[in-house]
N, C-alpha and C positions, 0 to 999 in steps of 0.2 A: 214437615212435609209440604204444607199449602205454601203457594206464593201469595198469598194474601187469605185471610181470614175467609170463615165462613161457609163451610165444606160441612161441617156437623149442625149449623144453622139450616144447611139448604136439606139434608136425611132428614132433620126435625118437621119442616116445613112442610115438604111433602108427602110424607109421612101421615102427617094431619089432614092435610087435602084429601089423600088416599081415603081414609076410614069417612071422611065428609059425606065426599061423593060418591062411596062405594063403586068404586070403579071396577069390579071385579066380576066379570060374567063371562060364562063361557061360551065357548061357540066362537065366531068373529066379532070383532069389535074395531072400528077406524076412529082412531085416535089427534086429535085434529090441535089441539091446545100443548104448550108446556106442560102446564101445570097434570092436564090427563098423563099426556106421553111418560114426565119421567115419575108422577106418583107413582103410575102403574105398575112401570119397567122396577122400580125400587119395591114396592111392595112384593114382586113378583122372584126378585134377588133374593130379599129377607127370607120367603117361606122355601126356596130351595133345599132340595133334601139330599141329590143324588147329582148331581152337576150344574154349570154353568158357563155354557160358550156363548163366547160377544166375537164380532168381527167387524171391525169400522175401517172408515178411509180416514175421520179424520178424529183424533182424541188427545182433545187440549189440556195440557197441565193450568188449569185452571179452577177458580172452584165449583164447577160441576165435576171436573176429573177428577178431583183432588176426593169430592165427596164418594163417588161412582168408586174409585180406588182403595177409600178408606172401607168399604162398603162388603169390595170385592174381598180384600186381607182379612178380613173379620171372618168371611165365610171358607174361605183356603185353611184358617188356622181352627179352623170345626172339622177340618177334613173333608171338605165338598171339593172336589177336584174342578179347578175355577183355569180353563184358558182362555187368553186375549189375543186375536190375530188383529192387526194392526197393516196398515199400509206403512211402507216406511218416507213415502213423501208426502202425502196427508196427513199425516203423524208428526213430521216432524219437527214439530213443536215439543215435543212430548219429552221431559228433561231425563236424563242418568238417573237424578237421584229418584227423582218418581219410579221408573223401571226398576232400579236395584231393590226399592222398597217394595216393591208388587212382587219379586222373584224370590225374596228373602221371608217373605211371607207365604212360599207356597204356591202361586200365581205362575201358572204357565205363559209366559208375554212371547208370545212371536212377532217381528215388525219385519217386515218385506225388504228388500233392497231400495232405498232412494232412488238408484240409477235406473235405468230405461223408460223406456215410450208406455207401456202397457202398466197400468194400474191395476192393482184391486182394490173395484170401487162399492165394492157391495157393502149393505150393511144386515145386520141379521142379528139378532139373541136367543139362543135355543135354553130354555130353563129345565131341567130333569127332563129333556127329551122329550116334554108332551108341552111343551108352550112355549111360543114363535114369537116374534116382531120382527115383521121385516117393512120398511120404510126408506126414509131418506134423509133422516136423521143421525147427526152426529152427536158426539158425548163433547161441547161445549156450553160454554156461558153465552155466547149469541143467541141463542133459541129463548131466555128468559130476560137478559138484560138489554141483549141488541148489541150492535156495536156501530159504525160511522154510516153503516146502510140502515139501521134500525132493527126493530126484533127480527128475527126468520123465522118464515112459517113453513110449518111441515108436516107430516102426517105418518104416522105407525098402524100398521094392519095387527092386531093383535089376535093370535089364532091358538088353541087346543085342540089334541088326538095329532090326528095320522099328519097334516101339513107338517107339524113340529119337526117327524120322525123323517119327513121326507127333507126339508130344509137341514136336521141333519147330517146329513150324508152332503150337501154339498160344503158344509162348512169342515167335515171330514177330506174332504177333497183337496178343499184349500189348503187345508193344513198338510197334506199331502204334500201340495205342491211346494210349498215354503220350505220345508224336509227334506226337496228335490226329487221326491219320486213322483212319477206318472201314473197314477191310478184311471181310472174311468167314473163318468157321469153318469147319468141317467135322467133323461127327456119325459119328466113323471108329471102324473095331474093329479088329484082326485077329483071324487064329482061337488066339488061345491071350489078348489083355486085351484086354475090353472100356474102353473111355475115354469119359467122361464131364464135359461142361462146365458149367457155370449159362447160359450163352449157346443150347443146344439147349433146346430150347420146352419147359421144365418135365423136365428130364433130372435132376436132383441129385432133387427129389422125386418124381418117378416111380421113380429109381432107388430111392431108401430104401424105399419102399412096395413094388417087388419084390424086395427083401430078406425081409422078413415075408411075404408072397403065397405065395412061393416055398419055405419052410421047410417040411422035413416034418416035420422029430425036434425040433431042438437050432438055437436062433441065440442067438450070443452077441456082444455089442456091446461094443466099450470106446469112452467118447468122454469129452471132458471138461466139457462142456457141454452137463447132459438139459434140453432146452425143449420137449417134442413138440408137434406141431400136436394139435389134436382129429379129425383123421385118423388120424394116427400112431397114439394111442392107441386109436383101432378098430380098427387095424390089428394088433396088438398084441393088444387082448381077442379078436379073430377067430382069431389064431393060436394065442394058450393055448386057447380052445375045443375046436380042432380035436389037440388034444396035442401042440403044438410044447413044450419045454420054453425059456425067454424071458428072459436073464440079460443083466442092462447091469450092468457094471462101470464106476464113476464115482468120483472121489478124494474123500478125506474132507472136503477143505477146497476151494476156488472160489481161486482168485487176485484174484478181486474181491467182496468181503463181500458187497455187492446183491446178488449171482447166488447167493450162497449160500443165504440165504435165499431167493431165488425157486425155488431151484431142488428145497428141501425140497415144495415143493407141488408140483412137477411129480413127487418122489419118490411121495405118497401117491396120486397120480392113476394110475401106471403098475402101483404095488401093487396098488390097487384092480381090477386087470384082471385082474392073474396073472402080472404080471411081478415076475420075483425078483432084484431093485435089492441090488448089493452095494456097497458104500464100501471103496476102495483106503485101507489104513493108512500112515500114515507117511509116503508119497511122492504124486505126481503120476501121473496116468495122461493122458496128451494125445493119446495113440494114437486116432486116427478108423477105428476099423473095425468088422468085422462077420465073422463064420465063420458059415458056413452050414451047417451036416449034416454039418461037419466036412470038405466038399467043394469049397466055393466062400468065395473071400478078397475084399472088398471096403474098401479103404482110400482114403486120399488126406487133403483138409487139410477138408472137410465135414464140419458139428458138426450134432446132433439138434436144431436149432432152425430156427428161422422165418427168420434171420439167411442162411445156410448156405442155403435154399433157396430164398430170394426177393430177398434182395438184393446180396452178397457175390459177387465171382468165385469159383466153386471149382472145382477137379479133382479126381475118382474115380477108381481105376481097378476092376478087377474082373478075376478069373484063377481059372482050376481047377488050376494047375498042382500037381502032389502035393506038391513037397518045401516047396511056399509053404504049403499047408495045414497041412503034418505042423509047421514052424516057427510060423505062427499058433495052434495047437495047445497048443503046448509055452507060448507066452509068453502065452496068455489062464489058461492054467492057472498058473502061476508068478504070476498076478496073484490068481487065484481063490486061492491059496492062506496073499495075504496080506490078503485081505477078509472082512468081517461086513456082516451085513444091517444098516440103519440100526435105533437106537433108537427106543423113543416118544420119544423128549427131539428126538433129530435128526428128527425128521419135524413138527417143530412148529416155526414162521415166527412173525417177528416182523411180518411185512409183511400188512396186509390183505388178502385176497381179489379184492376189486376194484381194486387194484393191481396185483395181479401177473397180472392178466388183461391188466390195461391197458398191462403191460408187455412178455407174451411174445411180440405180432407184431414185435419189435423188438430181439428176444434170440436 
């Protein structure tokens, strides 16, 4: 089944981290490392008693998928009723043989159409319906080994009780839709994360604009993808105005050359406000979030573009909880620490102007 070894090395390995660290506590917990994210998420597979819903955009036959799959089969064949919703162009990597052996195993696999504009880009694991992860993380081997941008860094909300039950129902939904029926959402919070869909009437960009609104001292963003609307970036000079201080963390390189250059002009448009654009060395940053005052934590799988707020499914969440802030804290700093502000050299595009106009409602 692996295309190359070592799928029951990596269950082993973290495995062991798992019981190290005891990483296991309830309530919130923001998940900031490999090693935390997928001990957790596997320890959390293993003790499953009553179900297991994952839904990704992207899940490499690799071996972390390979291991995640071997992981998955094992608990379908106990009888734990185990579905996978799947994007089918983020996915599609993801080989026949892998899928027939997930299906033949028990394993509900649903992968989306390749074809059209609109993605489901959410990601989400609902465990026995009382415990969550929703993040910005995918089920690949880049998040531990790295690949020609270096490792990715990312962050899992890991949550217990009513969030779980609430998240899912939209993962209910999705799978609704995949099935072709049109069900209905629900615009829900509780009092400790707020949740957010692209399906609530203008929710993913309302949310991001009261991100900025809302900032009194300090907001700091890591995304991997800066495309802003010409909102956003009012939104943005309105805030440096008022003395917010306005710091996006963004990696040195794009995973896709186009976007890198397009995205050097979105770098000199947010300068030009007052926001202070740092470039992650060395490695990836895929993390979707935002720290507020150092109070309020907003994450999920929503990138700073037009994409992300107008066409894409996505999920937010949003939480004051202290020890998630005090954790988002510690890992925007730890990124702050391996970052430089862009040169003149990197702030200069090969790509026209009226090009890459013509390109951000679609980025």
């Amino acid at each position: 089944m692996c295309r190359y070894g070592g799928s029951n090395i990596i269950i082993t390995t973290l495995w062991t981290m798992y019981k190290k660290v005891n990483v296991h506590k309830p309530g919130q917990r923001l998940l900031t490392t490999p090693s935390q994210i997928f001990s957790s998420l596997i320890a959390d597979v293993q003790r499953a008693r009553r179900s297991i819903d994952m839904e990704f955009y992207i899940y490499e036959d690799d071996n972390i998928g390979n291991a995640f799959a071997r992981l998955l089969m094992r608990k379908a064949r106990q009888g734990i009723p185990v579905r996978l919703l799947l994007d089918g162009y983020g996915s599609r990597n993801i080989s026949r043989k892998l899928c027939n052996s997930l299906i033949n195993s028990g394993v509900e696999v649903c992968i989306t159409s390749r074809i059209g504009i609109s993605r489901n880009h959410r990601r989400m694991v609902i465990i026995d319906g009382n415990i969550a992860y929703v993040g910005g993380v995918n089920i690949a081997d880049r998040y531990v080994v790295g690949n020609t941008l270096g490792v990715w860094h990312d962050v899992e909300l890991r949550m217990e009780g009513y969030e779980a039950s609430m998240l899912l129902k939209i993962f209910e939904y999705d799978l609704m839709l995949y099935h072709g029926v049109v069900g209905d959402i629900l615009n829900t919070s509780s009092g400790n994360v707020g949740i957010y869909c692209s399906e609530f009437q203008h929710s993913i960009t309302r949310l991001f604009e009261d991100i900025v609104d809302n900032a009194h001292s300090e907001l700091i963003i890591t995304v991997p993808y800066l495309f802003p609307t010409a909102m956003m970036v009012e939104k943005f000079r309105k805030a440096v105005e008022r003395g917010v201080r306005v710091v996006i963390i963004v990696p040195e390189r794009c995973d896709v050359w186009l976007l890198d250059d397009v995205m050097r002009s979105a770098y000199k448009e947010v300068i030009g406000v007052g926001v202070d654009v740092r470039l992650l060395r060395g490695a990836f940053v895929h993390a979707k979030m935002a720290l507020i005052d150092g109070q309020r934590v907003v994450l999920g799988s929503a990138n700073l573009d037009a994409r992300s707020f107008h066409i894409n499914r996505e999920l937010m969440l949003s939480t004051a909880e202290l020890g998630v802030c005090r954790a988002a804290d510690m890992f925007v700093t730890s990124l702050l620490d391996k970052s430089t502000p862009p040169s003149s050299h990197e702030l200069r595009s090969r790509i026209p102007r009226l090009f890459v106009d013509f390109l951000k409602p679609y980025l």
